[in-house]
FINUMI-205367 format. One record per residue (C-alpha): residue in one letter; x, y, z; residue number from 1. Coordinates in nm, 2 decimals. Example, Ala and Ser with C-alpha at 12.3 -4.5 7.8 and 13.67 -1.06 7.14 Angstrom:
BEGIN
<pt residuo="A" xx="1.23" yy="-0.45" zz="0.78" num="1"/>
<pt residuo="S" xx="1.37" yy="-0.11" zz="0.71" num="2"/>
***
This chain:
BEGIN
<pt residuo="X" xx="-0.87" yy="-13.63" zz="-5.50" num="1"/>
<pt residuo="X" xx="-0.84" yy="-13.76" zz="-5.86" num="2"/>
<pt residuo="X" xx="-0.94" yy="-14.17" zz="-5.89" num="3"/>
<pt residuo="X" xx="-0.59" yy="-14.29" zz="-5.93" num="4"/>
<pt residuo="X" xx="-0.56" yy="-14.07" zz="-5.57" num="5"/>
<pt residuo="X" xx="-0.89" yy="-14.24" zz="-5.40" num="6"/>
<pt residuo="X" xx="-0.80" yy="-14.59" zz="-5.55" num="7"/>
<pt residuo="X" xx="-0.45" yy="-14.55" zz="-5.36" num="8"/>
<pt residuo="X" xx="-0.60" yy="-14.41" zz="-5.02" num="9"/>
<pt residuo="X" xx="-0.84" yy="-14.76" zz="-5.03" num="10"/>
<pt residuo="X" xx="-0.53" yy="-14.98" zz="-5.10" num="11"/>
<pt residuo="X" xx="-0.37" yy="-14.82" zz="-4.84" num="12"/>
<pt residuo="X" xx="-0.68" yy="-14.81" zz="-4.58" num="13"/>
<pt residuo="X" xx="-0.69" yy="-15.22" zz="-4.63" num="14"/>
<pt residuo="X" xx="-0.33" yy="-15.20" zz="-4.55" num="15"/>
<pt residuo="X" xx="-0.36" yy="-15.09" zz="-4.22" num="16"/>
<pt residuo="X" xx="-0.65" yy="-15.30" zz="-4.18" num="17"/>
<pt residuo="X" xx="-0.41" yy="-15.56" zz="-4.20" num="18"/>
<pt residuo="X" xx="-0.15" yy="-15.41" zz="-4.00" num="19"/>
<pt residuo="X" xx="-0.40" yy="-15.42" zz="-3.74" num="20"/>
<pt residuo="X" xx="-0.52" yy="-15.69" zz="-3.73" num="21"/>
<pt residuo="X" xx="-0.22" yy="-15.90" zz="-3.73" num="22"/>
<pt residuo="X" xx="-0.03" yy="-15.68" zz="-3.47" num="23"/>
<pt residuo="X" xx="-0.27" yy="-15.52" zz="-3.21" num="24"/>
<pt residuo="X" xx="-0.38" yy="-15.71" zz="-2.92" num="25"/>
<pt residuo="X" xx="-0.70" yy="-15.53" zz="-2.95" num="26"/>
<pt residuo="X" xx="-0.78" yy="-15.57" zz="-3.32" num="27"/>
<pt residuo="X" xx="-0.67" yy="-15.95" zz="-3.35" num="28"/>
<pt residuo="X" xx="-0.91" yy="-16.05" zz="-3.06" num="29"/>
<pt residuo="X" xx="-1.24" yy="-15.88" zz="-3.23" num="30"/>
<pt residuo="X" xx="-1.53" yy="-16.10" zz="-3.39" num="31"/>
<pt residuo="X" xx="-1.86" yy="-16.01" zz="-3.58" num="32"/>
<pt residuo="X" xx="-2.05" yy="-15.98" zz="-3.28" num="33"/>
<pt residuo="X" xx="-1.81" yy="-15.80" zz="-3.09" num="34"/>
<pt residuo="X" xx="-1.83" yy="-15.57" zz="-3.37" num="35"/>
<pt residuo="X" xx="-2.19" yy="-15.56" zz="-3.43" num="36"/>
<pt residuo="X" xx="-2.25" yy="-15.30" zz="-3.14" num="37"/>
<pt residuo="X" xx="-1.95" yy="-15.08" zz="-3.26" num="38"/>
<pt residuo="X" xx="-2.12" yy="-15.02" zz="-3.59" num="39"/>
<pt residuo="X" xx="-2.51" yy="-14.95" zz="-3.45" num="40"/>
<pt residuo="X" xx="-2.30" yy="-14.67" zz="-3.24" num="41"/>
<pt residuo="X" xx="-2.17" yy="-14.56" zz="-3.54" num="42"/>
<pt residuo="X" xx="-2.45" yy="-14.51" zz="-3.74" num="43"/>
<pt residuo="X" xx="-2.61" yy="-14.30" zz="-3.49" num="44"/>
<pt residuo="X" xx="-2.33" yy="-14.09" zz="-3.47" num="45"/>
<pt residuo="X" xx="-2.33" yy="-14.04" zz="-3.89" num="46"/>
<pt residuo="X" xx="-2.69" yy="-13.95" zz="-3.80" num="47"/>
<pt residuo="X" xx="-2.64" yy="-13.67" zz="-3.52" num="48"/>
<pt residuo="X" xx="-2.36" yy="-13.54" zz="-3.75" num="49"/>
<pt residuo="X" xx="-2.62" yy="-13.56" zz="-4.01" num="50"/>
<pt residuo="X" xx="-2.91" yy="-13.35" zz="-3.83" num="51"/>
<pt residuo="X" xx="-2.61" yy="-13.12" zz="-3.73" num="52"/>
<pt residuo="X" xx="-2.53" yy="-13.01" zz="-4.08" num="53"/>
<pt residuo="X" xx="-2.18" yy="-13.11" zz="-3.95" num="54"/>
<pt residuo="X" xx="-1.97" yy="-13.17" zz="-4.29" num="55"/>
<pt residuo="X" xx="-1.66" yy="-13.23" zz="-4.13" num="56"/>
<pt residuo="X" xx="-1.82" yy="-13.51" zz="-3.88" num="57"/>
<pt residuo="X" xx="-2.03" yy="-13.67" zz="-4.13" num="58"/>
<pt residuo="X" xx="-1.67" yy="-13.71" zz="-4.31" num="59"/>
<pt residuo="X" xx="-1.47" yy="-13.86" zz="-4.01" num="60"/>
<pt residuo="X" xx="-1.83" yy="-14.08" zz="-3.89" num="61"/>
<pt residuo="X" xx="-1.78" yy="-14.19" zz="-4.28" num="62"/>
<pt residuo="X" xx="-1.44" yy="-14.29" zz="-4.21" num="63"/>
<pt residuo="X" xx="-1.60" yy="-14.51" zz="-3.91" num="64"/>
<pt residuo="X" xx="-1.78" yy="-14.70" zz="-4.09" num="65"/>
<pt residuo="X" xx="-1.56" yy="-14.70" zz="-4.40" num="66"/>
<pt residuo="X" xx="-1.38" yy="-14.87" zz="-4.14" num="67"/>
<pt residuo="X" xx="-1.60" yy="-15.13" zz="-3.99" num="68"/>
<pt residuo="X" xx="-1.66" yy="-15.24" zz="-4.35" num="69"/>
<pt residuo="X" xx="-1.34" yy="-15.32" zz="-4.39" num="70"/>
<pt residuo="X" xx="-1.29" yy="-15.48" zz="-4.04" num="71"/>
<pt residuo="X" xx="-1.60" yy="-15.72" zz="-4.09" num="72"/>
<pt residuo="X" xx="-1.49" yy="-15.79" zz="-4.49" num="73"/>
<pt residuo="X" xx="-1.10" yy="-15.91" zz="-4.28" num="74"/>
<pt residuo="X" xx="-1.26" yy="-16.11" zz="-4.08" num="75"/>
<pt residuo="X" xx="-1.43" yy="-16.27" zz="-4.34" num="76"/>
<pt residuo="X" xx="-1.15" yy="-16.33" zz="-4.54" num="77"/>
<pt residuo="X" xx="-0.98" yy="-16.53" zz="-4.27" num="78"/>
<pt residuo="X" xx="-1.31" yy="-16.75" zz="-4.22" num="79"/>
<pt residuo="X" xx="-1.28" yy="-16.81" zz="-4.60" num="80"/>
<pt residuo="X" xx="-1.60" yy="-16.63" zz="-4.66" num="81"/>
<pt residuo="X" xx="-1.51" yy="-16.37" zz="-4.82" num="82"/>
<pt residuo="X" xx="-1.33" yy="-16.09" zz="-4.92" num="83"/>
<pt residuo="X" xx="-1.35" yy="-15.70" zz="-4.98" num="84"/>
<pt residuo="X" xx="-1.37" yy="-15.73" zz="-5.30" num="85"/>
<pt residuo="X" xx="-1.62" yy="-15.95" zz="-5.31" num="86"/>
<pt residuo="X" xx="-1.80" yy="-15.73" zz="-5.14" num="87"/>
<pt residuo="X" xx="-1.75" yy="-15.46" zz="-5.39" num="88"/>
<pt residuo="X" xx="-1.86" yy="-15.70" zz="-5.65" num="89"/>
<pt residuo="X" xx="-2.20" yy="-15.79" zz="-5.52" num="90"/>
<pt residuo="X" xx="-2.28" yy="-15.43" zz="-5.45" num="91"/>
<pt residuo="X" xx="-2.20" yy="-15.31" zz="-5.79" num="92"/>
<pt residuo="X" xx="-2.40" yy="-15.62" zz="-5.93" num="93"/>
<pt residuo="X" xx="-2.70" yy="-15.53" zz="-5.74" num="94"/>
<pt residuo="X" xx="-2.70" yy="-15.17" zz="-5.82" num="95"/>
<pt residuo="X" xx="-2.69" yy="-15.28" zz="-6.18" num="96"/>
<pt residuo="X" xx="-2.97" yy="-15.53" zz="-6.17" num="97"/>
<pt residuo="X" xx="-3.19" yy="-15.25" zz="-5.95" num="98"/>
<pt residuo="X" xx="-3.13" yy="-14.92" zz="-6.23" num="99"/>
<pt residuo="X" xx="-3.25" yy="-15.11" zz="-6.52" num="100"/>
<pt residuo="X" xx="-3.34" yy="-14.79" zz="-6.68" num="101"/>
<pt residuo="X" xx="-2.97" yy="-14.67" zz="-6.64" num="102"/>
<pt residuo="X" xx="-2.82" yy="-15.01" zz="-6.77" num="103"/>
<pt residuo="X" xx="-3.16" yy="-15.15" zz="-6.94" num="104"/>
<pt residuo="X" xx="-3.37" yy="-15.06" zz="-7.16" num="105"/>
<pt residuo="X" xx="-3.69" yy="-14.98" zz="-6.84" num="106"/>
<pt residuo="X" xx="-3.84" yy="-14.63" zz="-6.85" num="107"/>
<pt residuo="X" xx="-3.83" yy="-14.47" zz="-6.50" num="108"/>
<pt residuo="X" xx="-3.82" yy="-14.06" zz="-6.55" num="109"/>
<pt residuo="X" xx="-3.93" yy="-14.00" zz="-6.18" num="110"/>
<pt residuo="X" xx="-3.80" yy="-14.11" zz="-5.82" num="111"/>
<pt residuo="X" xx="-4.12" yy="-14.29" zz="-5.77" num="112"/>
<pt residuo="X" xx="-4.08" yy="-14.52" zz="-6.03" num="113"/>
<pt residuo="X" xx="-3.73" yy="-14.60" zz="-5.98" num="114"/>
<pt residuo="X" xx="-3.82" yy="-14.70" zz="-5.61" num="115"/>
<pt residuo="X" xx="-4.15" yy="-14.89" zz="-5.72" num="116"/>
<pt residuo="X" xx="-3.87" yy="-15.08" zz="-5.97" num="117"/>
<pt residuo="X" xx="-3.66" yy="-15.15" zz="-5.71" num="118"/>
<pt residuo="X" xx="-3.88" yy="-15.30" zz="-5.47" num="119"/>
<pt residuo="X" xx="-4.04" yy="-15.50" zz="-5.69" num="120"/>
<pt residuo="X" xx="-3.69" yy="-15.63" zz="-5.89" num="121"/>
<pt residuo="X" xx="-3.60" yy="-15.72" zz="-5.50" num="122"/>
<pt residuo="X" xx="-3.90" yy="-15.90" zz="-5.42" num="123"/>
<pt residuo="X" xx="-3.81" yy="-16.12" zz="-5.74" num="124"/>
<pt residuo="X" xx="-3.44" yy="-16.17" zz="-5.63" num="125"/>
<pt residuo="X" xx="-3.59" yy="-16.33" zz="-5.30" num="126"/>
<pt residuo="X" xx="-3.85" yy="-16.55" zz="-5.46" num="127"/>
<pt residuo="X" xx="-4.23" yy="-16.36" zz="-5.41" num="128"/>
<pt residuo="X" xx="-4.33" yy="-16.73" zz="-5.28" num="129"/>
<pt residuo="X" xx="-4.08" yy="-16.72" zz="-4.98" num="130"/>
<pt residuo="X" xx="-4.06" yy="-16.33" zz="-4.89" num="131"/>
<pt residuo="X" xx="-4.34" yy="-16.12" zz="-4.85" num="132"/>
<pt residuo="X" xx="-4.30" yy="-15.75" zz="-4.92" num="133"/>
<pt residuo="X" xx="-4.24" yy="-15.68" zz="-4.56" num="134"/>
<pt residuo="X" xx="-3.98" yy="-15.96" zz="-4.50" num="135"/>
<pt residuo="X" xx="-3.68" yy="-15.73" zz="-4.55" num="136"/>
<pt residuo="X" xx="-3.80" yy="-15.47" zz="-4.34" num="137"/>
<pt residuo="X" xx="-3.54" yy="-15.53" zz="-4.02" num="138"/>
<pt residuo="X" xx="-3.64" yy="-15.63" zz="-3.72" num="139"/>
<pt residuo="X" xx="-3.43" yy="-15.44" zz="-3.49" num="140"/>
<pt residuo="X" xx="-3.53" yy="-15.04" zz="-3.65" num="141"/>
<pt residuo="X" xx="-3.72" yy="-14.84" zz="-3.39" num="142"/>
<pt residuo="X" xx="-4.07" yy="-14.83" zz="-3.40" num="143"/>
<pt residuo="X" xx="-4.09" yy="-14.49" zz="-3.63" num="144"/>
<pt residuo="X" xx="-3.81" yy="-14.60" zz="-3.87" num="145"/>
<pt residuo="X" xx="-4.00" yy="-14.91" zz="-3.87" num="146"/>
<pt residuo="X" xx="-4.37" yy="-14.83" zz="-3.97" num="147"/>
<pt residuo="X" xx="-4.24" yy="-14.58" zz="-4.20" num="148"/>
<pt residuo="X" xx="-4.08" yy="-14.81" zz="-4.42" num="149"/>
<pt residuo="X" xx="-4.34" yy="-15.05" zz="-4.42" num="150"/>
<pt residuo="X" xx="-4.58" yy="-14.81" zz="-4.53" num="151"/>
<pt residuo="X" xx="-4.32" yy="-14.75" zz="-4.77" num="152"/>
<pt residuo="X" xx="-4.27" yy="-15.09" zz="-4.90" num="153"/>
<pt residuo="X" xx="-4.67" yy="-15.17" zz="-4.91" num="154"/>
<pt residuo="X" xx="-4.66" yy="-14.84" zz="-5.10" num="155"/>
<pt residuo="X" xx="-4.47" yy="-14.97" zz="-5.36" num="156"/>
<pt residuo="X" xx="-4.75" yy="-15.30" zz="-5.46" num="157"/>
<pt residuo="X" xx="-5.01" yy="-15.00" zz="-5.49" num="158"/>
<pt residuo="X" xx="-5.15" yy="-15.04" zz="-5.12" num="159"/>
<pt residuo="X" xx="-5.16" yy="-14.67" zz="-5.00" num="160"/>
<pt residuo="X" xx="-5.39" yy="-14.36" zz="-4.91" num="161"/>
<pt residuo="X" xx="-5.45" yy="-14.17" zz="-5.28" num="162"/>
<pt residuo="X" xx="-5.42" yy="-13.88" zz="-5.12" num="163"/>
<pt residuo="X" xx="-5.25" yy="-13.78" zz="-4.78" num="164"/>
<pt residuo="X" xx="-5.61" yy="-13.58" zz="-4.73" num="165"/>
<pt residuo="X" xx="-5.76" yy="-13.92" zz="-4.74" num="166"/>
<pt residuo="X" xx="-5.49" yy="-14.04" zz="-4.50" num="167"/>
<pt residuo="X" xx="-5.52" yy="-13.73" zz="-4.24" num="168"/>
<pt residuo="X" xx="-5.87" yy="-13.88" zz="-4.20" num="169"/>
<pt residuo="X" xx="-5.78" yy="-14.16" zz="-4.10" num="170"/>
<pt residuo="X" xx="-5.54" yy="-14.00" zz="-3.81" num="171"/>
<pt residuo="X" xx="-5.88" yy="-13.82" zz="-3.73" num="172"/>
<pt residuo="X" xx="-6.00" yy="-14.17" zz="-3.70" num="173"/>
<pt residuo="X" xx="-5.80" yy="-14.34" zz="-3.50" num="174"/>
<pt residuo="X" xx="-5.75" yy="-14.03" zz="-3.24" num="175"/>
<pt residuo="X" xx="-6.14" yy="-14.05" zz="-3.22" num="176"/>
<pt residuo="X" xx="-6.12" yy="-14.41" zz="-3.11" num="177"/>
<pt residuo="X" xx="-5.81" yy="-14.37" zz="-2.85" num="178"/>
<pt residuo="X" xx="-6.04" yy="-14.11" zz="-2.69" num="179"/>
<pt residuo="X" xx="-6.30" yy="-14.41" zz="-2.65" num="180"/>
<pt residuo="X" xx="-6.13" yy="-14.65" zz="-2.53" num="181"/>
<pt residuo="X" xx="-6.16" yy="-14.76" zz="-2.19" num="182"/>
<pt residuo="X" xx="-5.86" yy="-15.00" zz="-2.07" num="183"/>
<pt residuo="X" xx="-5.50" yy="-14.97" zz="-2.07" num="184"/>
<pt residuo="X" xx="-5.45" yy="-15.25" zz="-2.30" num="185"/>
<pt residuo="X" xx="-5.73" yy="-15.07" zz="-2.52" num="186"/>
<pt residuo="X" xx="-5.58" yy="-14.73" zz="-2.47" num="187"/>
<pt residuo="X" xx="-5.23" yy="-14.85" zz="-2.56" num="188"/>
<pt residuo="X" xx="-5.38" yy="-15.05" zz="-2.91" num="189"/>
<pt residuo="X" xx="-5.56" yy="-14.80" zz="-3.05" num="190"/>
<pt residuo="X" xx="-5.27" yy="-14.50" zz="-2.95" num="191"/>
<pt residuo="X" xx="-5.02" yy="-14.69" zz="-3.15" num="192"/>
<pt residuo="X" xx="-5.34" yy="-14.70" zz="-3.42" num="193"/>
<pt residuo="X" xx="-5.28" yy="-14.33" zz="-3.37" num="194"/>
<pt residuo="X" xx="-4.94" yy="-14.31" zz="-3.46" num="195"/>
<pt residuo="X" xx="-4.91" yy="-14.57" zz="-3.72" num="196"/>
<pt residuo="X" xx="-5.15" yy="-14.33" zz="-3.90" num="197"/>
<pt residuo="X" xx="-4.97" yy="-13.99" zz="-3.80" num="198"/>
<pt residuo="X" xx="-4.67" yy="-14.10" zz="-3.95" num="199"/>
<pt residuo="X" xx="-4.85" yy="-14.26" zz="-4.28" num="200"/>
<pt residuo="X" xx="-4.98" yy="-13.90" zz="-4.31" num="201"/>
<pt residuo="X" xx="-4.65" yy="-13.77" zz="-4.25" num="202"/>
<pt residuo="X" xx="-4.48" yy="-13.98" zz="-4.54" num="203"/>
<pt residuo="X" xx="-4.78" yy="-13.89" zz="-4.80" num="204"/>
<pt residuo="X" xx="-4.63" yy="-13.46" zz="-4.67" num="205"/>
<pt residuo="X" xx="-4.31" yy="-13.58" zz="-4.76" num="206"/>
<pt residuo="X" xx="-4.19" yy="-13.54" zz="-4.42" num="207"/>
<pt residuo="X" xx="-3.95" yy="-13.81" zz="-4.27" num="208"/>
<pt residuo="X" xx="-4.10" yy="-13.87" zz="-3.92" num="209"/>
<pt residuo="X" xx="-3.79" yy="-13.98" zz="-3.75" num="210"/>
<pt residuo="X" xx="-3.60" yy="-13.71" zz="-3.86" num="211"/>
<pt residuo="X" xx="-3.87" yy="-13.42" zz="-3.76" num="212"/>
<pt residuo="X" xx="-3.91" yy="-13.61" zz="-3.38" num="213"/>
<pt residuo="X" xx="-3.53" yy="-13.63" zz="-3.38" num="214"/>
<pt residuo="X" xx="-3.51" yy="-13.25" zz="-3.43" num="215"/>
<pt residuo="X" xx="-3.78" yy="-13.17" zz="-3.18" num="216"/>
<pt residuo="X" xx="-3.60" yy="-13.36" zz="-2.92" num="217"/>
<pt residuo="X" xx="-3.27" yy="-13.18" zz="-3.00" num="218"/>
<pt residuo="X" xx="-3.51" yy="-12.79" zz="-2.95" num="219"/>
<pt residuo="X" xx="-3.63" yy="-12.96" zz="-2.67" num="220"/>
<pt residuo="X" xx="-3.30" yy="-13.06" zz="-2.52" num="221"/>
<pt residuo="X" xx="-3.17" yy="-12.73" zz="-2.62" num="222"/>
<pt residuo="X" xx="-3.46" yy="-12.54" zz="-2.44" num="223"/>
<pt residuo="X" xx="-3.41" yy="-12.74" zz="-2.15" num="224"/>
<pt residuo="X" xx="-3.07" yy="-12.74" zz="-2.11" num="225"/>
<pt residuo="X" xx="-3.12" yy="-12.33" zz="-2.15" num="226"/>
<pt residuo="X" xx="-3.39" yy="-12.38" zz="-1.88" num="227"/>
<pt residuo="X" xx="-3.12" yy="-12.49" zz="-1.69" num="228"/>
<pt residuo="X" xx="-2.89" yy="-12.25" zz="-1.74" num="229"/>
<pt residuo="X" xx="-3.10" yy="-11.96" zz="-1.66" num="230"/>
<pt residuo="X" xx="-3.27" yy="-12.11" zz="-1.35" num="231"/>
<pt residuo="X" xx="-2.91" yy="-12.17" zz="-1.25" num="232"/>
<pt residuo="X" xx="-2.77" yy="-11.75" zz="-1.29" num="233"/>
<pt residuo="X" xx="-3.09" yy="-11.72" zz="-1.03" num="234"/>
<pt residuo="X" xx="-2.96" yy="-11.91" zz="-0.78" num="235"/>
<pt residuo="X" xx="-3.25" yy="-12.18" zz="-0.82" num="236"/>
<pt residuo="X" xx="-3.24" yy="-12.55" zz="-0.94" num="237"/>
<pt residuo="X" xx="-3.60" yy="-12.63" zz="-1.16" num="238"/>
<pt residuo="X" xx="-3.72" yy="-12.85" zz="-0.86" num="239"/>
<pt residuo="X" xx="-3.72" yy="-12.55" zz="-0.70" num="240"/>
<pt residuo="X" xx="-3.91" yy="-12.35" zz="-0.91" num="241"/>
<pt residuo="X" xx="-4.33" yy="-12.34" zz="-0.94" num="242"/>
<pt residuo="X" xx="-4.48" yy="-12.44" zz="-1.28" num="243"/>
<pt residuo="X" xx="-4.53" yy="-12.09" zz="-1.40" num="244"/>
<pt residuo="X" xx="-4.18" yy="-12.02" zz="-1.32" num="245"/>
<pt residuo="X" xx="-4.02" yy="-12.27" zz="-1.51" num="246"/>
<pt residuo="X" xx="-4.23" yy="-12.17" zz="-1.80" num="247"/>
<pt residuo="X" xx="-4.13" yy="-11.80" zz="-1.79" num="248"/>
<pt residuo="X" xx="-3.83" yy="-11.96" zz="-1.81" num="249"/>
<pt residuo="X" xx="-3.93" yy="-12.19" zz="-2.12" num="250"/>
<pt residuo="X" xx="-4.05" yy="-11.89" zz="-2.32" num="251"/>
<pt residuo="X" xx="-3.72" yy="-11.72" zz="-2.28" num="252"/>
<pt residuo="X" xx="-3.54" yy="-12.01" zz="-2.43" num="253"/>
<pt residuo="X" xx="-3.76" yy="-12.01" zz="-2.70" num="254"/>
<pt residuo="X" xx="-3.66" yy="-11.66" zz="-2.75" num="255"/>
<pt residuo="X" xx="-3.30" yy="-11.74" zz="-2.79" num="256"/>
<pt residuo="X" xx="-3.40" yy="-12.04" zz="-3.01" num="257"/>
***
């Protein structure tokens, strides 16, 4: 589509928004919160579509969200909050204030800078005093998604491994001590040690932890589902299968991919 074409498609998506909302029952009655859930859905859907190499659902989970943009940015509009293009506005203005070497005079002639910049550039729209580097780090990401991008963030103030040979001994480290421990509670610390280290090692590979565990559990579901399958064309369910049964079984799937 040519701008003039996109700009039009917008104009008309807010039209509908507004269609909606002031003529379906559903639509009128929605809130924030009632939304809130709608979009975490979403996101995870963009992400599966995502891992699938799916361009055609990555486009409509777009849309989705495109969407809930909209819907929350309506609802603000009747609070007398404010309005889509508001929105707009403060996006553009922060992505102007973060690229000061695109619309400043700042050097930045590799990714790692531009991400230190930006971090730091934040950390001084929030007030250094009041907000810690870690502070915008939300609470509600899963644990992975989580450590990573605090690792991340401390990263960017110079704390970090120099080397990710330097941080694989540390995953040596820890593993050493989870082997020593000797209480649950103990066990459970130091195994989270463990993996707090495994995925700083991970981030110093350039590997994205969440997405390489999310692709393991999609082989593994995959595999098992195959499992399945072939257990079934025998006549058998797994639980009635031995060990070394369900593995022969295993290995085949792997076979197939």
């Amino acid at each position: 589509m040519t701008r003039p074409e996109i700009l039009n498609q917008f104009s008309r998506l807010l039209d509908v928004m507004n269609d909606l909302r002031e003529k379906c029952p559903w639509d009128m009655k929605q809130t924030w919160e009632s939304i809130r859930p709608l979009s975490i859905e979403e996101v995870h859907e963009l992400s599966d579509a995502i891992l699938e190499n799916n361009p055609e659902e990555v486009k409509k989970e777009l849309g989705d969200l495109l969407l809930h943009i909209v819907f929350y940015s309506r609802i603000a509009t009747e609070n007398g909050h404010f309005d889509v293009g508001e929105v707009c506005d403060t996006l553009i203005q922060k992505l102007i204030r973060r690229h000061p070497h695109i619309y400043g005079d700042v050097e930045a002639n590799d990714s790692e800078t531009v991400l230190k910049n930006w971090e730091q550039i934040k950390l001084q729209e929030k007030g250094q005093k009041k907000n810690g580097v870690l502070d915008g780090v939300p609470k509600g990401l899963n644990s992975v998604v989580k450590a990573f991008r605090m690792q991340e963030k401390a990263s960017q103030v110079g704390f970090d491994w120099d080397s990710a040979d330097l941080a694989y001994e540390k995953v040596e480290e820890e593993w050493i001590e989870f082997q020593e421990a000797t209480t649950p509670e103990h066990q459970e610390e130091e195994f989270g040690d463990y993996l707090f280290a495994l995925i700083n090692y991970a981030r110093l590979k350039g590997i994205n932890p969440d997405t390489a565990l999310e692709r393991c559990n999609i082989k593994f579901k995959t595999r098992f589902q195959s499992m399945e399958s072939q257990a079934e064309n025998l006549g058998k369910g797994l639980n009635d299968m031995s060990l070394d049964e369900m593995e022969a079984l295993w290995q085949n799937a792997k076979i197939k991919g």
